[in-house]
N, C-alpha and C positions, 0 to 999 in steps of 0.2 A: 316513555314508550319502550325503549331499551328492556326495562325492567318484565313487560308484560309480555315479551318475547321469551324472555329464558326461561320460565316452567315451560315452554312450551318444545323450544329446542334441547332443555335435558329431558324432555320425555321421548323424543326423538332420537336422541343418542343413545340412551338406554334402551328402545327396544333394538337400533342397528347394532349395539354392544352384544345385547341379548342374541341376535341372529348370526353374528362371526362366532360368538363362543356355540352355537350349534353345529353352524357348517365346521368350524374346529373339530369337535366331537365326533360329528359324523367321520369329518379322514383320517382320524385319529383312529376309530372305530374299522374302518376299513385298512387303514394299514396295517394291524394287528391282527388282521385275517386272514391279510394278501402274506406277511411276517410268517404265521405258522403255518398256511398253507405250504409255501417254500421249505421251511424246515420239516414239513411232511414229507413233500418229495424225495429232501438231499435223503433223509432219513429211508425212506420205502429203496431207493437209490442205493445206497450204501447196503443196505440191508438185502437187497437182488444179488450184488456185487458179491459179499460174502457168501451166497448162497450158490454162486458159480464157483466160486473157488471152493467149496465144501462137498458139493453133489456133481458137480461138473456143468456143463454148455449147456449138454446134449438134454439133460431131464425136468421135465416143468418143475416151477417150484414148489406148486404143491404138495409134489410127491417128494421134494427135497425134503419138505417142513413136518412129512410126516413121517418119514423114514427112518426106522429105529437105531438104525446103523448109524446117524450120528447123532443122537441124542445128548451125547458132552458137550459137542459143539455146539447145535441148536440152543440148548439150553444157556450157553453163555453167550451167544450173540441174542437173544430174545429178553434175557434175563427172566425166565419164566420158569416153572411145570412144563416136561415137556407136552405133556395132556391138554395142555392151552397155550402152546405154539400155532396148531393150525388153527384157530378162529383169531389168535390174535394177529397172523398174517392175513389171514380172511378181513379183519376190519379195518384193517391198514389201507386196502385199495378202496373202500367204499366210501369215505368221506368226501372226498373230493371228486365224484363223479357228476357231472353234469346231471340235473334233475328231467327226468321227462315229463311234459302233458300231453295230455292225450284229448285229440283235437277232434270231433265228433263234428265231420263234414258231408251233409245228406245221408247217405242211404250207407255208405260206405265209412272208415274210420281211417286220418292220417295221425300220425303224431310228429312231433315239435321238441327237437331239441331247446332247454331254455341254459343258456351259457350263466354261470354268475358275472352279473354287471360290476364295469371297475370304473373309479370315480373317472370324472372330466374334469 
């Protein structure tokens, strides 16, 4: 009787093996999101920071990133053209923004922040 158990219990094992090496994947998959997320930030961070010491407190960075006056500079903290400094500071903020839906409630319209979910 032993014997007519075990196809049964390694088919059992296999697919609980099969479903750890998923959920594995999956946080594996999420860490490396949550991973460069983070080094997006330090990075947008670091990258502000030179941009106060370059154009000063007082002036958005926009107008830091496109301001011809420091061009030498810009150009070696961006490693760029300075001609695609401003869109590539431009796509630096936009990745990581919270996505919006737009909730279409009766007669009128709310919308819905959706945060990205982190594992449990």
């Amino acid at each position: 009787m032993p014997n007519d158990l075990a196809p049964d219990m390694l088919k059992v094992y296999k697919s609980e093996l099969n479903a750890a090496h998923g959920r594995i994947k999956e946080h594996l998959e999420t860490i490396q999101e949550l991973t460069t997320m983070i080094n997006d930030v330090q990075r947008v961070d670091y990258i502000k920071y030179r941009l106060m010491q370059i154009g000063g407190y007082d002036r958005a960075f926009r107008y830091i990133v496109s301001d011809l006056r420091y061009k030498g500079e810009l150009e070696q903290l961006f490693d760029l053209p300075f001609d695609e400094i401003l869109l590539a500071y431009l796509s630096m903020l936009q990745p990581h923004r919270p996505q919006v839906d737009h909730v279409h409630v009766g007669s009128g319209s709310s919308s819905r922040v959706r945060a990205p979910s982190l594992p449990t």
